[in-house]
Structure formats: C-alpha cells, structure tokens
DRENLO-492447 format. One record per atom (N, C-alpha, C): residue in one letter; residue number from 0; atom name; z negated, x negated, y. Coordinates in nm, 2 decimals, always signed. Layout:
N
- residu num atome zz xx yy
- a NUM CA Z X Y
...
% end
This chain:
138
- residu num atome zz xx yy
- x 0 N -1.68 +1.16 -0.21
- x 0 CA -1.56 +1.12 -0.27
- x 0 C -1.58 +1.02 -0.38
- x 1 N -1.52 +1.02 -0.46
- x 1 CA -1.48 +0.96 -0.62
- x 1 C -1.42 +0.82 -0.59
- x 2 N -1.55 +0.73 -0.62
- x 2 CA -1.52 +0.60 -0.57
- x 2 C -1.44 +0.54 -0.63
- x 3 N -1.38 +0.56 -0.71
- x 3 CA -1.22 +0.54 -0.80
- x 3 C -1.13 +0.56 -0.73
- x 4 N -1.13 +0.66 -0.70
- x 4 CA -1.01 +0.73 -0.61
- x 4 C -0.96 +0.69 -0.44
- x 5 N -1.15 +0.65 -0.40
- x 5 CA -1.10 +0.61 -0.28
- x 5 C -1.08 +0.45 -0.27
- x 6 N -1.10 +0.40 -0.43
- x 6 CA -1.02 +0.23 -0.47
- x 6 C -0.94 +0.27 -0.49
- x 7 N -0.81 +0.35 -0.52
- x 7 CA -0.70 +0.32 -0.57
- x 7 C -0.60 +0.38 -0.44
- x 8 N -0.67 +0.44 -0.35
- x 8 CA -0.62 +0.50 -0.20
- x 8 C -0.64 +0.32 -0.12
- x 9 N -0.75 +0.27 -0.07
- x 9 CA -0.75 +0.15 -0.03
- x 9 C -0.62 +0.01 -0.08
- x 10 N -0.63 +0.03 -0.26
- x 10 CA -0.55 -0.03 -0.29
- x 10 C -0.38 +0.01 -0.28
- x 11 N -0.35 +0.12 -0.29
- x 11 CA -0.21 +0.15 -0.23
- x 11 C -0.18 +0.13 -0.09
- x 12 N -0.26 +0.15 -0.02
- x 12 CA -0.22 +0.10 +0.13
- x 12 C -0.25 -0.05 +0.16
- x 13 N -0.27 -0.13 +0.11
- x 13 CA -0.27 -0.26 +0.09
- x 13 C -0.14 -0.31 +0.03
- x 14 N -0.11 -0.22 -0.09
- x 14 CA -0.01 -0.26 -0.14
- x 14 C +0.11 -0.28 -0.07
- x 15 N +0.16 -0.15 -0.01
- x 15 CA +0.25 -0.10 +0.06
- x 15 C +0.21 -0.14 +0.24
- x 16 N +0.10 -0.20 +0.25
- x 16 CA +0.09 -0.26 +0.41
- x 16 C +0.05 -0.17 +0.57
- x 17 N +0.01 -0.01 +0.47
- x 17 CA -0.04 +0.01 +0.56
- x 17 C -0.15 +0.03 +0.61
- x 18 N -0.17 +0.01 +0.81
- x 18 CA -0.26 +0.01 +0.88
- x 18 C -0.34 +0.09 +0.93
- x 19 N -0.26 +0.21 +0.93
- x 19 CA -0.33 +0.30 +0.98
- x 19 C -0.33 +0.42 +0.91
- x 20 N -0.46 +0.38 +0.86
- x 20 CA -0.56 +0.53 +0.74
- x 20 C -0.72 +0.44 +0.82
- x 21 N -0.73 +0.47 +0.96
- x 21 CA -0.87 +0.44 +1.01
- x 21 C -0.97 +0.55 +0.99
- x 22 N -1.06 +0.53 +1.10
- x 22 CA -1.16 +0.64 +1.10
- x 22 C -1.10 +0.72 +1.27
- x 23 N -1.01 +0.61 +1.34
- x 23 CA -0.95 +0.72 +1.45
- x 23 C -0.84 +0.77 +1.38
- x 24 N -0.76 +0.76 +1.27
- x 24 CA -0.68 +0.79 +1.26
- x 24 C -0.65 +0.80 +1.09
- x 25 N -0.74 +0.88 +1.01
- x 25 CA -0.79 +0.84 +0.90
- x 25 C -0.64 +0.91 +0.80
- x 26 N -0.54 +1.03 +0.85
- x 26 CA -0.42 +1.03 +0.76
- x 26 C -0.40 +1.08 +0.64
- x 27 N -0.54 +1.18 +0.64
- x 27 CA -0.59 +1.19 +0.49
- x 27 C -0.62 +1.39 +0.51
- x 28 N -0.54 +1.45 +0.41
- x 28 CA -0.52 +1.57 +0.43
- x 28 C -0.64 +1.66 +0.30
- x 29 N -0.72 +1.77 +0.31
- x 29 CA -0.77 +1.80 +0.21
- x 29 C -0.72 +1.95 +0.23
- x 30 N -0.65 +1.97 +0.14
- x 30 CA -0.58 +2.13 +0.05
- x 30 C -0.58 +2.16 -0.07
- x 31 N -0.69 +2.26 -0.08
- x 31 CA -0.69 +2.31 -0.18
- x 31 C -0.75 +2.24 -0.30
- x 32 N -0.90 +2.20 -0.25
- x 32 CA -0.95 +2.07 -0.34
- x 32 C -0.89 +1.97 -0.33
- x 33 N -0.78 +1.96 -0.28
- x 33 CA -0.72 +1.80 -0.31
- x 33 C -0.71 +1.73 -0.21
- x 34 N -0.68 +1.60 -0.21
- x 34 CA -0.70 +1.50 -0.15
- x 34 C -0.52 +1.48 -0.14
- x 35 N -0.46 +1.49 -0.01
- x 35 CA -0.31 +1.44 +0.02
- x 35 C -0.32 +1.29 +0.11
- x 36 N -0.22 +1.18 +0.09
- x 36 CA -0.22 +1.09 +0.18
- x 36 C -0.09 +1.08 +0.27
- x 37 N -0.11 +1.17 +0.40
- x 37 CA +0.04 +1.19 +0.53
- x 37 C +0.04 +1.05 +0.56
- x 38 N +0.14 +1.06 +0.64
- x 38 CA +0.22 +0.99 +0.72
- x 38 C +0.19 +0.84 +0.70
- x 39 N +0.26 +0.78 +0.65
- x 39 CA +0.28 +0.63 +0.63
- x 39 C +0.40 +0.56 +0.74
- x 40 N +0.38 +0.61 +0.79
- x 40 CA +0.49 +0.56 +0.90
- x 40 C +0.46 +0.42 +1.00
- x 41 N +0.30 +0.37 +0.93
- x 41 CA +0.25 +0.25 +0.99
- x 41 C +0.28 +0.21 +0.84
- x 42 N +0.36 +0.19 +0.77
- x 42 CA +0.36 +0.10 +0.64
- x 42 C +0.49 +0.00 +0.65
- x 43 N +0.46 -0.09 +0.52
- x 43 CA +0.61 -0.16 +0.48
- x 43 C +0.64 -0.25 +0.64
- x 44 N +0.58 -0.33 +0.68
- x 44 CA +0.58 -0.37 +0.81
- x 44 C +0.75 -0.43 +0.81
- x 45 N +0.76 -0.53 +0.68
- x 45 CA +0.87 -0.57 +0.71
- x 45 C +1.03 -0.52 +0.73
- x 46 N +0.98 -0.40 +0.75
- x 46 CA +1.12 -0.27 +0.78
- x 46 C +1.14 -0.26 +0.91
- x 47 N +1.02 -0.36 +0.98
- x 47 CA +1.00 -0.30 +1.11
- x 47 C +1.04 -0.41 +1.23
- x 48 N +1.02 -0.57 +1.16
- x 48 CA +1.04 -0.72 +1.19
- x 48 C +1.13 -0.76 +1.16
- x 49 N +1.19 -0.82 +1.22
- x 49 CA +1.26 -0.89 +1.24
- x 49 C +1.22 -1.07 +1.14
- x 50 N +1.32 -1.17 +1.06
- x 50 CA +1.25 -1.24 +1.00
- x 50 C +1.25 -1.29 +0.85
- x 51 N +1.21 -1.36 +0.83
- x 51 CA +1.19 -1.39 +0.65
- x 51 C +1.10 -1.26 +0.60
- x 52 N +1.16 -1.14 +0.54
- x 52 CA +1.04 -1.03 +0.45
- x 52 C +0.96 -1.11 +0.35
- x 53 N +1.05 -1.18 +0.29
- x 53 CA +0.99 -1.21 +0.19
- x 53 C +0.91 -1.34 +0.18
- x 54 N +0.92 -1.40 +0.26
- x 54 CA +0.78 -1.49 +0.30
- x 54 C +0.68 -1.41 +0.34
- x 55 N +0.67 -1.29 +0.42
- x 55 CA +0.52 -1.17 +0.43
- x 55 C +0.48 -1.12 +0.32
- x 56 N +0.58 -1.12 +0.19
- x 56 CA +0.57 -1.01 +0.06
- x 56 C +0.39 -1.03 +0.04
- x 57 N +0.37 -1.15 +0.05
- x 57 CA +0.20 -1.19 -0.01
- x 57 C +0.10 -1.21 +0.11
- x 58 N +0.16 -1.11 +0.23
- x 58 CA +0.05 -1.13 +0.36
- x 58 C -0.06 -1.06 +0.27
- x 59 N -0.18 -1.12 +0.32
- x 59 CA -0.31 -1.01 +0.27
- x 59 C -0.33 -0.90 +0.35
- x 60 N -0.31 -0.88 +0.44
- x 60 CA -0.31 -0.78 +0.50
- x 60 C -0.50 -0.72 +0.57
- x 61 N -0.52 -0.87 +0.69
- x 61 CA -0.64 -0.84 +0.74
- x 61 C -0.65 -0.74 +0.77
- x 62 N -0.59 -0.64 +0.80
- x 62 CA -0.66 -0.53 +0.91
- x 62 C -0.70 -0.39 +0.78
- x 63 N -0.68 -0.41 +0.67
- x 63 CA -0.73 -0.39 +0.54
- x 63 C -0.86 -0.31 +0.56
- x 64 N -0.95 -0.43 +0.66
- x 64 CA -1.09 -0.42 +0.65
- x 64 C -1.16 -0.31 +0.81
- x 65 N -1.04 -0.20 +0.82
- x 65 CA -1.01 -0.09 +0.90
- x 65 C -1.02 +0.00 +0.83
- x 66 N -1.01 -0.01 +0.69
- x 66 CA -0.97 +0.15 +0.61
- x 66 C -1.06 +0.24 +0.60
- x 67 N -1.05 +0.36 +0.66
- x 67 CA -1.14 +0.48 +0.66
- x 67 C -1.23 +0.50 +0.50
- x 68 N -1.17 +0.42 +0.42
- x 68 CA -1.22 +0.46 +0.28
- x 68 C -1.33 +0.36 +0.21
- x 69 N -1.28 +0.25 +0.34
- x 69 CA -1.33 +0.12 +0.19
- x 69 C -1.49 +0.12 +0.19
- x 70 N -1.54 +0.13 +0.24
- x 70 CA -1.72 +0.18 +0.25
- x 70 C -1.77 +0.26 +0.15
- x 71 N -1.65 +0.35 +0.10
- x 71 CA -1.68 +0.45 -0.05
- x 71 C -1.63 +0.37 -0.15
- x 72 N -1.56 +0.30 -0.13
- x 72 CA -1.43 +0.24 -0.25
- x 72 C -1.54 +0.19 -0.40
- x 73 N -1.50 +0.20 -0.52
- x 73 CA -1.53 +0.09 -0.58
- x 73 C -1.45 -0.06 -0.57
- x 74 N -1.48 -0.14 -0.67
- x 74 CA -1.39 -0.29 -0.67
- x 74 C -1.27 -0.25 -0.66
- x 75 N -1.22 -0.32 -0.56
- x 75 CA -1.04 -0.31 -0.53
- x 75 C -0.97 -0.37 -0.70
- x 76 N -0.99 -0.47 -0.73
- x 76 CA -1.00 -0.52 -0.85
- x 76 C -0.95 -0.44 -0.97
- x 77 N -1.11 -0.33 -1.01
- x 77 CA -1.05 -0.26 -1.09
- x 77 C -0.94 -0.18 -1.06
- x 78 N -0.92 -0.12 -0.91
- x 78 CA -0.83 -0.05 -0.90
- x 78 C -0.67 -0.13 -0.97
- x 79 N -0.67 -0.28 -0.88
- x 79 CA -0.58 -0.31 -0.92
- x 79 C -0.52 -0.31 -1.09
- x 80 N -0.64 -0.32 -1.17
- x 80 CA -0.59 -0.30 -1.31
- x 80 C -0.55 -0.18 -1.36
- x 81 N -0.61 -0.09 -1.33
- x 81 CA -0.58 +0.05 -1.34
- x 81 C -0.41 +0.11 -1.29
- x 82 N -0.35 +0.06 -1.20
- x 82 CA -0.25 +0.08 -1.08
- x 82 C -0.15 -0.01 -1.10
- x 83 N -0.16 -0.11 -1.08
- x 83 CA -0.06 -0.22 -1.11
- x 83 C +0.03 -0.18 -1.26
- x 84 N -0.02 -0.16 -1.39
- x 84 CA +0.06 -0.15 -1.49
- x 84 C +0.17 -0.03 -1.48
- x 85 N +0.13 +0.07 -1.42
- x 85 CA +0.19 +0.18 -1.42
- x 85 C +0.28 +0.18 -1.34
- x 86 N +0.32 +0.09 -1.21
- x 86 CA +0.42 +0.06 -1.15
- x 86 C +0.53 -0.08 -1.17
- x 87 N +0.61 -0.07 -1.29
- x 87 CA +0.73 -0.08 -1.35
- x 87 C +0.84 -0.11 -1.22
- x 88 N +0.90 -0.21 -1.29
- x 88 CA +1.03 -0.23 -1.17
- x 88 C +1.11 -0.07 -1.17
- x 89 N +1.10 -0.03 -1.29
- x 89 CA +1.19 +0.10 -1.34
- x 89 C +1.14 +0.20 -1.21
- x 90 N +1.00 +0.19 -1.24
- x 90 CA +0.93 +0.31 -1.12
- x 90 C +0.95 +0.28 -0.99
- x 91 N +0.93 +0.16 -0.97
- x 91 CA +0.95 +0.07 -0.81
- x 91 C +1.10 +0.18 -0.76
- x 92 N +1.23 +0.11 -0.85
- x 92 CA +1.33 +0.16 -0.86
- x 92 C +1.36 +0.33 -0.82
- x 93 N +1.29 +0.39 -0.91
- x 93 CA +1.33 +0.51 -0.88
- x 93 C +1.25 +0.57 -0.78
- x 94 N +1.13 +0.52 -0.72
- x 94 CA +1.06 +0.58 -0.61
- x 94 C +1.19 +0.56 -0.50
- x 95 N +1.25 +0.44 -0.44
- x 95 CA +1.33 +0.40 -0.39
- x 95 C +1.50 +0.49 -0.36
- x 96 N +1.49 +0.53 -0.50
- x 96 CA +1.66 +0.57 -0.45
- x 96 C +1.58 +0.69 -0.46
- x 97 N +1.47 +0.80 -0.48
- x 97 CA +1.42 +0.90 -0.39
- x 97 C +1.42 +0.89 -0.28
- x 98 N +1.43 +0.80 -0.16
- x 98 CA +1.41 +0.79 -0.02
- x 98 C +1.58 +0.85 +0.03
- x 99 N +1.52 +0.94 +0.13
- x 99 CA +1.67 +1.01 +0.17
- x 99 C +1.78 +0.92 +0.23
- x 100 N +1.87 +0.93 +0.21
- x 100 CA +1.97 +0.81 +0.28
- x 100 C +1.97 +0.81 +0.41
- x 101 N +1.94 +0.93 +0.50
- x 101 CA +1.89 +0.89 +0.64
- x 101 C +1.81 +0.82 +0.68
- x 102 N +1.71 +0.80 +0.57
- x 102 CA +1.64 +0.66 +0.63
- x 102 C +1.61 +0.55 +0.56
- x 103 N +1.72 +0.52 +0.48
- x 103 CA +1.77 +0.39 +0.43
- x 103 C +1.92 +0.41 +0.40
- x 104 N +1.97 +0.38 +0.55
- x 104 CA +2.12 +0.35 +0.54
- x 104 C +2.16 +0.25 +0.57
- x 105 N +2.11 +0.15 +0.62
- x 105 CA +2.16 +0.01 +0.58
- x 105 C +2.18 -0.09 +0.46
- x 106 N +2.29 -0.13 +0.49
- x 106 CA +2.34 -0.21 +0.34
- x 106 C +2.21 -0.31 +0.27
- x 107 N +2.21 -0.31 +0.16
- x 107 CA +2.10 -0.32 +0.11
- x 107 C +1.93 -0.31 +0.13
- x 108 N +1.93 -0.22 +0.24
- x 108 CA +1.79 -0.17 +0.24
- x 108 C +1.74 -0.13 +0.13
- x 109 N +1.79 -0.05 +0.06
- x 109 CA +1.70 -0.07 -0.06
- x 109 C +1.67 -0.10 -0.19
- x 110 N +1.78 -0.22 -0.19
- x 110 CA +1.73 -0.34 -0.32
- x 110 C +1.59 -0.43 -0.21
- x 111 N +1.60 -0.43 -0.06
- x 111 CA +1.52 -0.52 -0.01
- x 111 C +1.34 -0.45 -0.05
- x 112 N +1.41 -0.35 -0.02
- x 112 CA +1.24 -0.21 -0.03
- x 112 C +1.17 -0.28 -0.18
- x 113 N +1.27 -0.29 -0.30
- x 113 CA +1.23 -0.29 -0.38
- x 113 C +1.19 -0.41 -0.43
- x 114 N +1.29 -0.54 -0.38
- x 114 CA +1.22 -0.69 -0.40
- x 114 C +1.08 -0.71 -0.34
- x 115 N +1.07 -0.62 -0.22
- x 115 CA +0.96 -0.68 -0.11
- x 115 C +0.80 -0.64 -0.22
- x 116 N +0.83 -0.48 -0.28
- x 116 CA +0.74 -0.42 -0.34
- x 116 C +0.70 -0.46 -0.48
- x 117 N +0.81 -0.56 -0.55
- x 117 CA +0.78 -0.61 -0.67
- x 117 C +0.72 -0.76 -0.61
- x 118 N +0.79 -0.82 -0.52
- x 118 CA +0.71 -0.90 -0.53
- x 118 C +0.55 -0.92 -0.45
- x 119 N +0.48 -0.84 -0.38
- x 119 CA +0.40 -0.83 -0.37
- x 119 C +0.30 -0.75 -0.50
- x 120 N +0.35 -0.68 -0.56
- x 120 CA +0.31 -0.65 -0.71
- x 120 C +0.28 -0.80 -0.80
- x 121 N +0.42 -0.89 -0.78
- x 121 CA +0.40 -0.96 -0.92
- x 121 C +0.36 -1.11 -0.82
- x 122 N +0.34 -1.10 -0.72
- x 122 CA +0.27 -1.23 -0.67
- x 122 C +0.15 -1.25 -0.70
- x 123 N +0.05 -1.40 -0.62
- x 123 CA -0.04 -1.37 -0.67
- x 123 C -0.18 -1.30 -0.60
- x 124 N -0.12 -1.18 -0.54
- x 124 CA -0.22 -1.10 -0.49
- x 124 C -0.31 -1.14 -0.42
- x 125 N -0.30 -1.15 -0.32
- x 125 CA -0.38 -1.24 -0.22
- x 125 C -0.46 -1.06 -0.16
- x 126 N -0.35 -0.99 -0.13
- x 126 CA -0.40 -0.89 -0.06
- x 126 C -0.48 -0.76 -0.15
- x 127 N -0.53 -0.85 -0.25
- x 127 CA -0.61 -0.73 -0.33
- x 127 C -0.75 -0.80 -0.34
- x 128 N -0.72 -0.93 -0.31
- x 128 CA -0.83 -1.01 -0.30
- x 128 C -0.89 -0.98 -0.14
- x 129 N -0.82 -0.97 -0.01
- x 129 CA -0.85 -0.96 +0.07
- x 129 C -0.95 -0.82 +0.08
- x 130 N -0.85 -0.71 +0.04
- x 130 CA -0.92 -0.56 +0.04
- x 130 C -1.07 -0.58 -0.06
- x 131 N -1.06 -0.68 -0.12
- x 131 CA -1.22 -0.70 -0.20
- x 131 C -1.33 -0.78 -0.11
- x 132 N -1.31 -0.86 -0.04
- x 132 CA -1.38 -0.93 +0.06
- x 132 C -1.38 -0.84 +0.18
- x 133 N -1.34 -0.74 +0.23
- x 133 CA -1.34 -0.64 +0.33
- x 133 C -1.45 -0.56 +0.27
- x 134 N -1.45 -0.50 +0.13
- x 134 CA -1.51 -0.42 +0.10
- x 134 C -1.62 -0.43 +0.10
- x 135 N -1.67 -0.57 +0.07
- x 135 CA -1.81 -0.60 +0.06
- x 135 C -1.86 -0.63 +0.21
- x 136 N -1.83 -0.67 +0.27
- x 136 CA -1.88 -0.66 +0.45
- x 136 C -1.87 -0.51 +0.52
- x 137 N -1.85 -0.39 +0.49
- x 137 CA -1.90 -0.28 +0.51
- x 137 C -2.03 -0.22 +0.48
% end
C-alpha cells in the first residue's frame, strides 16, 4: 500500500474519531484496484454522548494507535497538509446536508456535525499529533 494513502486513511479517521478500522476489524474494501473505506458507524463519537461535544472537538483520539494502517502510513503531518486545505467550511457544509434526513433529524444536528468538524479542523490539532506519536511506536 501507498504510504500516502494509508496517511491520509489514518488521518481521516482521526479526524472524524473513528475507532474501528483495526486489524479485527480493519473496514477496508478492495474493488477493482481500489481501495473503499465501509462502515463508519464507530465514528463522530459525539453523536453518540451525551454532554459538552464541543469540549471533545480536540480529543486526540488514543485508540488512534489501533489503526490497521498506521504501521504503512507515512507522517500523519504531511497528510495533514495535504488534506486539511481542501476541506473548506463550504465542503464541511455540503458533505453534511448530503447526509439523508433519516439520519439527521434532529433540530440542529447538522449545523452541530459541522461545528464539531470545523472545529476539530481549525483547533489546535492535538489529534494529528497524537496519530504521529502512535505511528512511530509501531
């Protein structure tokens, strides 16, 4: 695997908080040469808690150093330079009102989706730092 690719798969699930892309449970589909990433249904924790979300927006997210990929990864780092620009509040935005209304029908679920995701974008990244100290202990 393209150690670019499997930094910028590490770093999106870090981003977005999820846990489970292990090696029991690695979530990762290959069709047709390509590389698919299923079921995120362990992501976005604070959809799932009860609580201040946005005091978690800048959890690092220990369990990071679980990821079926990060042992291939290059520097989470670069990834984040690479990745971060291209995700625009505009993009944040329209990935969001993409989500079917069956599963964001509560009143502002999704200006929350999108606060939680910019600000863990525009904080100060604790959890990209994290996924970089994981990577090097593999």
């Amino acid at each position: 695997m393209d150690p670019k690719l499997a930094a910028e798969i590490v770093w999106f699930d870090a981003l977005i908080t999820n846990v489970d892309r292990t090696a029991r449970n690695p979530n990762l589909l290959l069709w047709r040469e390509r590389l698919w990433m299923i079921d995120h249904g362990a992501s976005l924790y604070f959809h799932h808690r009860a609580g201040d979300w946005t005091a978690r927006a800048q959890d690092p997210l220990p369990l990071i150093k679980e990821h079926v990929l990060l042992g291939r990864a290059a520097p989470i780092p670069e990834a984040d330079e690479r990745l971060r620009p291209r995700l625009s509040e505009a993009v944040i935005r329209g990935i969001i009102e993409d989500v079917p209304s069956e599963w964001l029908d509560e009143e502002g679920q999704r200006e929350a989706y999108v606060e939680y995701l910019l600000a863990r974008l525009n904080g100060p990244c604790d959890w990209v730092q994290e996924a970089e100290r994981a990577r090097h202990l593999v």
